[in-house]
PyMOL Python script that loads the backbone (N, CA, C, O; Angstrom):
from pymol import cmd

cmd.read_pdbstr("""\
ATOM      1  N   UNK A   1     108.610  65.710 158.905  1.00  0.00           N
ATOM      2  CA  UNK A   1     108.285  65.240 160.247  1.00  0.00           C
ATOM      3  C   UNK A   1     107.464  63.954 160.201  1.00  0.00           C
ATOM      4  O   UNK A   1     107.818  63.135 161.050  1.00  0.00           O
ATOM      5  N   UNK A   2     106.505  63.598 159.456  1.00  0.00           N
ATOM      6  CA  UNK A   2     105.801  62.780 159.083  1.00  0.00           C
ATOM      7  C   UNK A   2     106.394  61.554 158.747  1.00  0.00           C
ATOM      8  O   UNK A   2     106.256  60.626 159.545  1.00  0.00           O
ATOM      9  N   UNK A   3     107.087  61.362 157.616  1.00  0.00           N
ATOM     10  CA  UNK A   3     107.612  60.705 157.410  1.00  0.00           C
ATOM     11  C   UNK A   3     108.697  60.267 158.583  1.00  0.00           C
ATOM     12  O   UNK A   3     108.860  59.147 159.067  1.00  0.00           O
ATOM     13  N   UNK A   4     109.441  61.596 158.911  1.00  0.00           N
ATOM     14  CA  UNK A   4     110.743  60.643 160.232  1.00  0.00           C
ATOM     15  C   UNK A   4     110.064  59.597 161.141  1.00  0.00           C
ATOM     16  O   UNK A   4     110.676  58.702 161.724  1.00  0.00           O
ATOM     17  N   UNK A   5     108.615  59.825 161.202  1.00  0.00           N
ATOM     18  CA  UNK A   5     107.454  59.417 162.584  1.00  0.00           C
ATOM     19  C   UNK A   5     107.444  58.199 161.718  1.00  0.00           C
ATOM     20  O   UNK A   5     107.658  57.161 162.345  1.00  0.00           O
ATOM     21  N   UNK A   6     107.244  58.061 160.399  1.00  0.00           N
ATOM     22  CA  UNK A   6     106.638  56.330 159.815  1.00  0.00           C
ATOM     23  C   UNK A   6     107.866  55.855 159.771  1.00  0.00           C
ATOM     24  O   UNK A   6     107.856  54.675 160.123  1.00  0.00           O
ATOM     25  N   UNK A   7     109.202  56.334 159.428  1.00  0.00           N
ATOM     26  CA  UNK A   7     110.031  55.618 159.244  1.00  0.00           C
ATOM     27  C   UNK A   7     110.465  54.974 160.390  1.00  0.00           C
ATOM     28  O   UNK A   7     111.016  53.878 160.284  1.00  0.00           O
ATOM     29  N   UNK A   8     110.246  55.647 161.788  1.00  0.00           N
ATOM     30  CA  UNK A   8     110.738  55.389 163.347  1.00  0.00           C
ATOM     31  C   UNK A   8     109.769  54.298 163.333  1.00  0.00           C
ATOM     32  O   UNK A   8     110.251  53.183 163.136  1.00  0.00           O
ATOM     33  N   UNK A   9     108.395  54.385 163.514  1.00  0.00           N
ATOM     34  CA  UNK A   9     107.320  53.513 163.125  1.00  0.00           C
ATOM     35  C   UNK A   9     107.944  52.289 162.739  1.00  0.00           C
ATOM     36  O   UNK A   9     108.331  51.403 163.501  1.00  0.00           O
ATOM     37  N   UNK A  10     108.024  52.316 161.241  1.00  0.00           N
ATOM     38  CA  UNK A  10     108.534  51.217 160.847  1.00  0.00           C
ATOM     39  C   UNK A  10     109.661  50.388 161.165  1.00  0.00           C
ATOM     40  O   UNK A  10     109.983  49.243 160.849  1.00  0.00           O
ATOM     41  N   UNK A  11     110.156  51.260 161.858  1.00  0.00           N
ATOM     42  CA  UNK A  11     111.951  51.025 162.231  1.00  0.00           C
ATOM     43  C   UNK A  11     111.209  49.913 163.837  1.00  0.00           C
ATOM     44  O   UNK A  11     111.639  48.759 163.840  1.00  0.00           O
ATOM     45  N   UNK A  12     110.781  50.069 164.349  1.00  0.00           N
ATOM     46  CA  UNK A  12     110.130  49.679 165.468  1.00  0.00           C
ATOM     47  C   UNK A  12     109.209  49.106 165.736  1.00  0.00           C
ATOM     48  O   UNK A  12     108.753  49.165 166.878  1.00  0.00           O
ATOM     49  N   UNK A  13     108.499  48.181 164.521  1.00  0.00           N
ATOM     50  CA  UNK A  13     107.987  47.392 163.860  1.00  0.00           C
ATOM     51  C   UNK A  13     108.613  46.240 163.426  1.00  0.00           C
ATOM     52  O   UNK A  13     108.369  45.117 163.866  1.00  0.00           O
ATOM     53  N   UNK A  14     109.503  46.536 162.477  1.00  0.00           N
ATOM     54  CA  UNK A  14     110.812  45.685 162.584  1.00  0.00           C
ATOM     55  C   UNK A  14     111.327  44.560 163.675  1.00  0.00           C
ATOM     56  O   UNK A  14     111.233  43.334 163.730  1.00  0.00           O
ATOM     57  N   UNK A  15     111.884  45.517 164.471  1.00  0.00           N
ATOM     58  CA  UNK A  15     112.092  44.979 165.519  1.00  0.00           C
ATOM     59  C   UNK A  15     111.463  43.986 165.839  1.00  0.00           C
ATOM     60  O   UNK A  15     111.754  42.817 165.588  1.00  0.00           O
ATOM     61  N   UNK A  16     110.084  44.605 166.718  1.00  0.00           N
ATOM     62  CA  UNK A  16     109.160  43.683 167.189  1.00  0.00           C
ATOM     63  C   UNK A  16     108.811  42.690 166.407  1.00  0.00           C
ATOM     64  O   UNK A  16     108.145  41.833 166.989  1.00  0.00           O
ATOM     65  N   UNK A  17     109.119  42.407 164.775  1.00  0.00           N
ATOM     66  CA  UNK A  17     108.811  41.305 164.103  1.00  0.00           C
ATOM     67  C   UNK A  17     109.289  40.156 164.491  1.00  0.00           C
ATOM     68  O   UNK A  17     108.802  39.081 164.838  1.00  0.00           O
ATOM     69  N   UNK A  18     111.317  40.993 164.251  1.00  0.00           N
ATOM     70  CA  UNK A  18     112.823  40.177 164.438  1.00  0.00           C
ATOM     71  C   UNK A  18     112.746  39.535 165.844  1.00  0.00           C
ATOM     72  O   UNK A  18     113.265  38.466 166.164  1.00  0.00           O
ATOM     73  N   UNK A  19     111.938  40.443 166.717  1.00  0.00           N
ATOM     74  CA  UNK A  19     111.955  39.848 168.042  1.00  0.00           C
ATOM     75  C   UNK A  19     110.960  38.633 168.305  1.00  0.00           C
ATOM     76  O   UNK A  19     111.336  37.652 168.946  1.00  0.00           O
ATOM     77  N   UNK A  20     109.599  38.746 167.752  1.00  0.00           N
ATOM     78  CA  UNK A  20     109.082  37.800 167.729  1.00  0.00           C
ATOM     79  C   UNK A  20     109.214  36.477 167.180  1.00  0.00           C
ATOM     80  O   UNK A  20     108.656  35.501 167.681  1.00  0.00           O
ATOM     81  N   UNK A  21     110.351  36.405 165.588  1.00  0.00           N
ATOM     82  CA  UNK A  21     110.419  35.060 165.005  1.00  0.00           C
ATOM     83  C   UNK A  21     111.734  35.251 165.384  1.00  0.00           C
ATOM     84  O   UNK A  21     112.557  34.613 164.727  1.00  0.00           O
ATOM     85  N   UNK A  22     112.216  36.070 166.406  1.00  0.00           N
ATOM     86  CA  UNK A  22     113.414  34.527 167.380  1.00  0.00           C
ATOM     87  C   UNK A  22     112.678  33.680 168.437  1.00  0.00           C
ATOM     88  O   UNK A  22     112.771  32.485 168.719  1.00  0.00           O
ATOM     89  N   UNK A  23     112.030  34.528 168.859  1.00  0.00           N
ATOM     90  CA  UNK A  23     111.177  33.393 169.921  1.00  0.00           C
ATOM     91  C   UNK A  23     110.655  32.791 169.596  1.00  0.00           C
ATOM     92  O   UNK A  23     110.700  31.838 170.375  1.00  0.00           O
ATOM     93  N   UNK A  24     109.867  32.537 168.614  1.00  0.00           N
ATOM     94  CA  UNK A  24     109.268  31.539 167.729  1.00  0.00           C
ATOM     95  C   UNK A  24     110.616  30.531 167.398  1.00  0.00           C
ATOM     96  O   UNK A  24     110.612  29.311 167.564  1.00  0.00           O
ATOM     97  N   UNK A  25     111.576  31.206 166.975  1.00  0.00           N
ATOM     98  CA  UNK A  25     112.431  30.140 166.424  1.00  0.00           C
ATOM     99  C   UNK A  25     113.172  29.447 167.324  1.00  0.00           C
ATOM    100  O   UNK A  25     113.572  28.299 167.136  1.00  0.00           O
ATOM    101  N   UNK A  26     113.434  30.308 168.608  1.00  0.00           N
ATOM    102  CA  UNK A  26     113.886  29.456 169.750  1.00  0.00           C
ATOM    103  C   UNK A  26     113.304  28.133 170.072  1.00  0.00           C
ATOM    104  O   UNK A  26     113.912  27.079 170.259  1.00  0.00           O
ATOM    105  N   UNK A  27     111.447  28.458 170.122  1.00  0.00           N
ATOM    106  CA  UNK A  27     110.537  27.669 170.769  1.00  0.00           C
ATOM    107  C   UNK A  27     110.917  26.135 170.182  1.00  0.00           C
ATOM    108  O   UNK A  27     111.165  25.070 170.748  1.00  0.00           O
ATOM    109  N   UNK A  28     110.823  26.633 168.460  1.00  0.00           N
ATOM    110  CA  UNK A  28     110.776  25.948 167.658  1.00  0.00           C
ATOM    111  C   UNK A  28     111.933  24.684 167.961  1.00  0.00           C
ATOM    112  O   UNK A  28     111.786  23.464 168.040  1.00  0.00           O
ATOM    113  N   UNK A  29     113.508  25.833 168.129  1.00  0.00           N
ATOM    114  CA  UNK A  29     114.032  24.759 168.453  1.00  0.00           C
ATOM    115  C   UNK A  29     114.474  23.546 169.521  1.00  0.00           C
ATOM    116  O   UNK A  29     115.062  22.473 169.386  1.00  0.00           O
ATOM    117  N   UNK A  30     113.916  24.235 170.598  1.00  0.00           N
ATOM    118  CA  UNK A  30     113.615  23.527 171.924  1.00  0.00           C
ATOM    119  C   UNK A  30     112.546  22.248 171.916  1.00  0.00           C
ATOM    120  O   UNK A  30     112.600  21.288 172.684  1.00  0.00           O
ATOM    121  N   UNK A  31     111.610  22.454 170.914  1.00  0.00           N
ATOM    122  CA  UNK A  31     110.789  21.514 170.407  1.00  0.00           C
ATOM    123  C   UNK A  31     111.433  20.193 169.522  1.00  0.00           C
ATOM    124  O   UNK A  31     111.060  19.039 169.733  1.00  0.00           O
ATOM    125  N   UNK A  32     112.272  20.490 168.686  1.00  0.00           N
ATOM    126  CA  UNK A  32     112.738  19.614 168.130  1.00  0.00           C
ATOM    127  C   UNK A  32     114.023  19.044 168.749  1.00  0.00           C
ATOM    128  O   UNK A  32     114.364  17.874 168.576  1.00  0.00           O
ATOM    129  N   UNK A  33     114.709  19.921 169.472  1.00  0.00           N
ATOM    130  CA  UNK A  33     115.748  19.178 170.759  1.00  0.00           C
ATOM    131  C   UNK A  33     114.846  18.109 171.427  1.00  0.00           C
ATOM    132  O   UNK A  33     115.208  16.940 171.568  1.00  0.00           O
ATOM    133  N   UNK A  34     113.770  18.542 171.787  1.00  0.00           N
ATOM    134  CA  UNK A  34     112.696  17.249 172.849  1.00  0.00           C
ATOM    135  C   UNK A  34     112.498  16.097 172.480  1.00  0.00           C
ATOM    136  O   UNK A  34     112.515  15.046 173.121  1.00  0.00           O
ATOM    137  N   UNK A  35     112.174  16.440 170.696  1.00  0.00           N
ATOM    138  CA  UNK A  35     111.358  15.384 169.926  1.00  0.00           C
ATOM    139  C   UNK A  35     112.803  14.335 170.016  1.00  0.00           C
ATOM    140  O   UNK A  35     112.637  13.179 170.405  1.00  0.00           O
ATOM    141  N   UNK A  36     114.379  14.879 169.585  1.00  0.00           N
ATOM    142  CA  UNK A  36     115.382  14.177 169.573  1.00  0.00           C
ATOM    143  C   UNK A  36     115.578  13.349 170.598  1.00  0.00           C
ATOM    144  O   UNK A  36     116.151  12.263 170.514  1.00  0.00           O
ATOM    145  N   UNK A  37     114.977  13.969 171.876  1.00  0.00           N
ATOM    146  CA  UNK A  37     115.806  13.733 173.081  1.00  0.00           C
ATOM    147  C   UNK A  37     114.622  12.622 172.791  1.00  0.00           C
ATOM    148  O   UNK A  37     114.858  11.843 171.867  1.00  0.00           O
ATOM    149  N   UNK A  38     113.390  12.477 173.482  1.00  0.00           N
ATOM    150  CA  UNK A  38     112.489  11.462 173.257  1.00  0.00           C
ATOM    151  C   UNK A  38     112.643  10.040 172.544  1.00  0.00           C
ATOM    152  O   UNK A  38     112.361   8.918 172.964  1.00  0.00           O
ATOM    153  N   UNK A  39     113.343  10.580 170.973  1.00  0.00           N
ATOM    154  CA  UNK A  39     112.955   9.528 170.188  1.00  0.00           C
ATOM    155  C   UNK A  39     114.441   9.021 170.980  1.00  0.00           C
ATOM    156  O   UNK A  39     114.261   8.351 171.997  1.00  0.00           O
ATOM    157  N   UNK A  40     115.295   9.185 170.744  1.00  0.00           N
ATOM    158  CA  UNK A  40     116.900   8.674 171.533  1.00  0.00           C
ATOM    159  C   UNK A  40     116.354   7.598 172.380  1.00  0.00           C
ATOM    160  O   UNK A  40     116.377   6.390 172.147  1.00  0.00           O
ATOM    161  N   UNK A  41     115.880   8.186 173.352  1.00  0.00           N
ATOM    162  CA  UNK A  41     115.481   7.484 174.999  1.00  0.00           C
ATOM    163  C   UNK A  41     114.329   5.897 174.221  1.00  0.00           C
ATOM    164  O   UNK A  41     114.407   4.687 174.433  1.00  0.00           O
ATOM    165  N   UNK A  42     113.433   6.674 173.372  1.00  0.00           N
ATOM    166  CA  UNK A  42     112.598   5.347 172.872  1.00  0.00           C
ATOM    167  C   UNK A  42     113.438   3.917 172.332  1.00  0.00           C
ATOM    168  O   UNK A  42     113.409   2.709 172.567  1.00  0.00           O
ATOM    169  N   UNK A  43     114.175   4.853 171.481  1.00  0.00           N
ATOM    170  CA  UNK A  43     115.437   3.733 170.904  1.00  0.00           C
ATOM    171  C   UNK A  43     116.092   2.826 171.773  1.00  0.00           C
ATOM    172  O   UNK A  43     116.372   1.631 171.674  1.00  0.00           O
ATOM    173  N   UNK A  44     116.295   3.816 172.784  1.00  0.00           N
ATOM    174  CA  UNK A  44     117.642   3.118 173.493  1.00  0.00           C
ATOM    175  C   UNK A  44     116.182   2.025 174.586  1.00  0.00           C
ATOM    176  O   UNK A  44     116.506   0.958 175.106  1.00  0.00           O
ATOM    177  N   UNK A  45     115.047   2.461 174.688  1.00  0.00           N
ATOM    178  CA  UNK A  45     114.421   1.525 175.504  1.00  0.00           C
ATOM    179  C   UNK A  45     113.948   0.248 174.883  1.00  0.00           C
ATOM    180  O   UNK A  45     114.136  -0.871 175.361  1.00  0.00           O
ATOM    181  N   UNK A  46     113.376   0.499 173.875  1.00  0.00           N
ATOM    182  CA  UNK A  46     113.559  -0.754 172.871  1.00  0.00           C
ATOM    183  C   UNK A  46     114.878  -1.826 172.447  1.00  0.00           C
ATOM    184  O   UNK A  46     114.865  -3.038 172.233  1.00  0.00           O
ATOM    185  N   UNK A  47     115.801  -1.006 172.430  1.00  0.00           N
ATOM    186  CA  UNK A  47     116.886  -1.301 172.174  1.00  0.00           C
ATOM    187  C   UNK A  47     117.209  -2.506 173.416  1.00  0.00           C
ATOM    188  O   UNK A  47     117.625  -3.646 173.212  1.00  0.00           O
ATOM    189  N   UNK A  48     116.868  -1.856 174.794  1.00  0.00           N
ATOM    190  CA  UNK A  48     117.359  -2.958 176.208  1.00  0.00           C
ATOM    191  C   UNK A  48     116.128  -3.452 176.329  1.00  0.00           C
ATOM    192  O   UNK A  48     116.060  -4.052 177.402  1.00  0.00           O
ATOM    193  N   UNK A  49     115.055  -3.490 175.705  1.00  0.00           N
ATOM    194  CA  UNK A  49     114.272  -4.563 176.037  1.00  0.00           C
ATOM    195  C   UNK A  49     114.287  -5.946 174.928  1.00  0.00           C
ATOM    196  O   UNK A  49     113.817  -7.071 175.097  1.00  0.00           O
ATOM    197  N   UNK A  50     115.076  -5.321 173.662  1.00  0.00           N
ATOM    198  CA  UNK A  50     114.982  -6.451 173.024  1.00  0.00           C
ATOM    199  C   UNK A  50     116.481  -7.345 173.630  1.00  0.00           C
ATOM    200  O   UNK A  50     116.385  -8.543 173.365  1.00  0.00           O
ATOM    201  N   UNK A  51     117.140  -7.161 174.000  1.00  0.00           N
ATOM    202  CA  UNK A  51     118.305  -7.329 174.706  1.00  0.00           C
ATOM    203  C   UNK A  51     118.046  -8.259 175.948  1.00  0.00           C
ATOM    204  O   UNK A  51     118.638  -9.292 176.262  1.00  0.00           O
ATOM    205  N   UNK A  52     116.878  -7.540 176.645  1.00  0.00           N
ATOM    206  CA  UNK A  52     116.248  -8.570 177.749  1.00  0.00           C
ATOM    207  C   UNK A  52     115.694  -9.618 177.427  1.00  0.00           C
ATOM    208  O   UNK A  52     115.878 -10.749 177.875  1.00  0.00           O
ATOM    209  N   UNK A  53     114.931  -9.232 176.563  1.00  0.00           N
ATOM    210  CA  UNK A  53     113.553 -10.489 175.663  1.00  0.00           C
ATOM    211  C   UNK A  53     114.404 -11.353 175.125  1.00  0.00           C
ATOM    212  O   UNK A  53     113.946 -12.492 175.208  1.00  0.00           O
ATOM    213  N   UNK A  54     115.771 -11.300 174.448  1.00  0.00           N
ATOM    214  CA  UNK A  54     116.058 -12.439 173.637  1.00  0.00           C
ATOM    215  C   UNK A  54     117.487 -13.319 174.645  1.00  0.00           C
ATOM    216  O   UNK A  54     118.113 -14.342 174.369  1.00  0.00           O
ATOM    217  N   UNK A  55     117.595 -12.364 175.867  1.00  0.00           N
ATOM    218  CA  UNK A  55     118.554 -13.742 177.094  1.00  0.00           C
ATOM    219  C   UNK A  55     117.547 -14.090 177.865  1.00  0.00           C
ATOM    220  O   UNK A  55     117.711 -14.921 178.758  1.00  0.00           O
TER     221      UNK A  55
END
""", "prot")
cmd.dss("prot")
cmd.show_as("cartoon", "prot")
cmd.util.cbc("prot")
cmd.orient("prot")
């Protein structure tokens, strides 16, 4: 009985680990989608200002 209780335990532990480092890993990757999206937009603004600056 003991044991079925740690193994359920553990079994449900698990989980809550697996569940936590997807959300972590989601976060993670929503973070680095941003950083992409950001640096893109920087590029491309530099990009039309040097475009402006040199006509």
């Amino acid at each position: 009985m003991l044991v079925h209780l740690s193994l359920r335990s553990a079994h449900e532990l698990q989980l809550s680990v697996r569940l936590i480092l997807t959300l972590i890993n989601c976060i993670l990757q929503k973070i680095i989608a941003l950083q992409v999206l950001l640096i893109s937009s920087l590029w491309i603004l530099l990009f039309t200002l040097g475009i402006v600056v040199s006509v």
